[in-house]
Structures are given as structure tokens and as C-alpha cells.
C-alpha positions as CSV (number, residue, x, y, z in Angstrom):
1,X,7.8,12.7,-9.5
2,X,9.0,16.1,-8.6
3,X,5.5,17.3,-8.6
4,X,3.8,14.6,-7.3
5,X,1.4,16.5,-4.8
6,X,1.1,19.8,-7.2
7,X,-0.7,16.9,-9.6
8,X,-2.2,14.7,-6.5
9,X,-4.4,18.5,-5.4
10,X,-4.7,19.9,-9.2
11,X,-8.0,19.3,-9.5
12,X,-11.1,18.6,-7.1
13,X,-12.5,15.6,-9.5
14,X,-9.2,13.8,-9.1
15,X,-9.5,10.9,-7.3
16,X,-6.4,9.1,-7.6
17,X,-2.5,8.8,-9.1
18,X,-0.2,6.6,-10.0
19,X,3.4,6.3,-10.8
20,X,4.3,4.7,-14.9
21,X,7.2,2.8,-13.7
22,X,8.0,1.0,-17.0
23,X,8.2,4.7,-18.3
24,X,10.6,6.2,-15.1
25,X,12.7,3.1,-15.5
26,X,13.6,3.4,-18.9
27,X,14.3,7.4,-18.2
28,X,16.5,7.0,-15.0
29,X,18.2,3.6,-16.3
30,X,17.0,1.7,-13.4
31,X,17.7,-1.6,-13.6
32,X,17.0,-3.1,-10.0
33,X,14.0,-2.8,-8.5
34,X,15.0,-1.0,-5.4
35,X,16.2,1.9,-7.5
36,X,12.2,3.1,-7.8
37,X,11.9,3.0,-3.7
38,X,12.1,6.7,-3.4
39,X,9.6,7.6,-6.4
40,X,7.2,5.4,-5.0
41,X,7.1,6.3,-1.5
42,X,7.3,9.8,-3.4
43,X,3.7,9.0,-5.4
44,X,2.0,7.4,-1.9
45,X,3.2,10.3,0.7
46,X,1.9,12.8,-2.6
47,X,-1.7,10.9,-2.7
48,X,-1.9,10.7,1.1
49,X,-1.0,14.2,1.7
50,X,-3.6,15.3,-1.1
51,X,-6.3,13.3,0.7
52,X,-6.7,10.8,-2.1
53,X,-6.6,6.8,-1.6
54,X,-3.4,4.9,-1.3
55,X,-2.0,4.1,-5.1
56,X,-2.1,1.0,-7.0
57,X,1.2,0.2,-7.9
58,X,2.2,-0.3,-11.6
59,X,2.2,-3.3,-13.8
60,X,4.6,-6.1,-13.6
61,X,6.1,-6.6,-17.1
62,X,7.1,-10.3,-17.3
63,X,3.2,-12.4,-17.0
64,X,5.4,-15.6,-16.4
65,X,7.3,-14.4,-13.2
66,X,5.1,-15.0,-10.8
67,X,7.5,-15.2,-8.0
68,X,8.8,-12.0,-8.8
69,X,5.6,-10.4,-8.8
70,X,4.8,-11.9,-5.4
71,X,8.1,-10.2,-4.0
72,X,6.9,-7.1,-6.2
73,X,3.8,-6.8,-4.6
74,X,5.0,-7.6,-0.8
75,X,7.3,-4.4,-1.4
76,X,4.8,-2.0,-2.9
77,X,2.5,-3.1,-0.1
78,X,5.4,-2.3,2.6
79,X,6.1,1.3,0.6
80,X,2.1,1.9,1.2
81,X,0.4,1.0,-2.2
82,X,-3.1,-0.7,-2.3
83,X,-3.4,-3.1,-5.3
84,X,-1.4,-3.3,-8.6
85,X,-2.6,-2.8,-12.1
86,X,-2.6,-6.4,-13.9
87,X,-1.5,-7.5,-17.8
88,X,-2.6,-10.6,-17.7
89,X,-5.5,-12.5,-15.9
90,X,-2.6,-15.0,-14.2
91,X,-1.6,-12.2,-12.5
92,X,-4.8,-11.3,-10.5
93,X,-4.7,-14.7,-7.6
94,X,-1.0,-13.2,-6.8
95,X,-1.9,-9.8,-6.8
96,X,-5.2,-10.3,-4.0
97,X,-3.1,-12.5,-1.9
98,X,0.2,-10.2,-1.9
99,X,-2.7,-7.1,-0.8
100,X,-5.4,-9.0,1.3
101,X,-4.1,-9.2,5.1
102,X,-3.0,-12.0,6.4
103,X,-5.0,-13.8,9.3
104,X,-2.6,-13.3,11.5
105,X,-2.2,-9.5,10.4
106,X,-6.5,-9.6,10.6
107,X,-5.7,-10.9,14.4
108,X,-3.7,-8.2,15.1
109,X,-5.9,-5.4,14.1
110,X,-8.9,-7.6,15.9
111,X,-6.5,-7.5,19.0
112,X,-5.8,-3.7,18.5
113,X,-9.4,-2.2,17.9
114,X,-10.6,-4.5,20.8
115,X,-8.2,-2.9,23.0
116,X,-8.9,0.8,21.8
117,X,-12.7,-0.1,22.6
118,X,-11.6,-0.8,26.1
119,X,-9.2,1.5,27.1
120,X,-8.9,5.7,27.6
121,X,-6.3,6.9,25.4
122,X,-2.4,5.3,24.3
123,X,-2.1,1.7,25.6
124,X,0.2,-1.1,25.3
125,X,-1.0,-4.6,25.0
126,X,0.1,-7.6,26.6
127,X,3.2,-8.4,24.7
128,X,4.2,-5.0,24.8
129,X,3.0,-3.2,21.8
130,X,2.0,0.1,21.9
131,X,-1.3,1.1,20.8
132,X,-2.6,4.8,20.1
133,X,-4.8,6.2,17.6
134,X,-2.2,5.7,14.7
135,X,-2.6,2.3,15.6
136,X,-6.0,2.1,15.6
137,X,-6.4,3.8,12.8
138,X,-4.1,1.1,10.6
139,X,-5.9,-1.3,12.1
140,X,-9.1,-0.6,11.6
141,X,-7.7,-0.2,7.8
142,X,-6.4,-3.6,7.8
143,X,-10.0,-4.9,8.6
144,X,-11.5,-2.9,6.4
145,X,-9.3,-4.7,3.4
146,X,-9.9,-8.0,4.9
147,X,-14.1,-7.5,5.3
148,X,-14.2,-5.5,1.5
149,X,-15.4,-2.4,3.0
């Protein structure tokens, strides 16, 4: 974790990292989830900041906990990871739903980029939210997810 980005820019062929959480836990004694927050966000700021995609975020261990995997997956995709490695094919419908946007996350980033294509510059929309190139830019992310390209 500590050298997260000196691994993310080691090599020009590298495409991509992730973080072994199964291994981490056992070495920190994590026991809660939460406790693997900061090495997470470590391993997506570290691909980001080395140009590389966003990071798939480890396995779940327990195939029958769906539930928990759903809650899993809304938190890695709130700390910035795209997709999560699978260990079992049950696992895959929770995984896509958890890290596909959401319509009315799709209507959002329709409302955004429409906006941008209209205006000069920073902006806020009707209700009030403010929309500048960062904006843009994560929106035009979210509908790349939701078209597959």
C-alpha cells in the first residue's frame, strides 16, 4: 500500500493494479470492512495518479452473501473502483448492477453534458448544481459505463 503509485508507474506495459484484500486483512487484523477504506482509496488515487483505469475491487469471500456483496460493491464504487473480481458465477448479476449507473444517475449526466453543450464555461443548473468541467467530465464517464463504451 505504501508504494502504491511507485508500482502503479513501474513499468510502461502496466495497465492496471489492484489491492489483495483477503491478503491485507489477514496482515492488519481487519475485521470490519471499513477498516480497508484508506488502502483502497490508497490503490485508486495510486492508479489514477499513474494514468491507469480505475481498479476492480477484490473478491468477496462468502458466494452466499449476496446482500453483503451488494453493500460491498456500493462502497468500492463510492471509494472509486470500477467492477469487482468474481468467485463464483452468482456473483456476476450483483456485481453489474452495484457498477452500471443508475437511470436516474444516466439522467443526471444526460442533464449535465447537455448543459456543458450549451453553455461557456462553469454553470449551475436549475436546481442549483454546479456544473464545470469536473463535472462534465464524471459525467460523460457515467455514460460511457452505461452505453459500454
Amino acid at each position: 500500500i505504501e508504494h502504491a503509485y511507485a508500482i502503479a508507474t513501474a513499468h510502461p506495459a502496466l495497465r492496471g493494479i489492484s489491492l489483495g484484500e483477503a491478503d491485507l486483512r489477514a496482515d492488519l487484523g481487519v475485521r470490519a470492512d471499513a477498516g480497508l477504506d484508506w488502502p483502497r482509496s490508497r490503490v485508486v488515487v495510486a492508479a489514477r495518479a499513474a494514468g491507469l483505469a480505475p481498479p476492480p475491487q477484490s473478491v468477496h469471500p462468502d458466494v452466499r452473501d449476496l446482500d453483503g456483496l451488494a453493500a460491498s460493491c456500493a462502497r468500492g464504487r463510492a471509494l472509486g473502483f470500477l467492477g469487482r473480481a468474481a468467485i463464483h458465477p452468482r456473483q456476476l448479476p450483483v456485481i453489474e448492477r452495484a457498477y452500471l449507473p443508475t437511470p436516474a444517475e444516466i439522467e443526471h449526466a444526460e442533464t449535465i453534458t447537455q448543459a456543458a453543450a450549451r453553455g461557456q464555461g462553469a454553470q449551475a443548473l436549475p436546481d442549483g448544481r454546479f456544473v464545470d468541467a469536473a463535472a462534465v467530465a464524471l459525467a460523460r464517464r457515467t455514460l460511457s459505463l452505461a452505453h459500454g463504451t
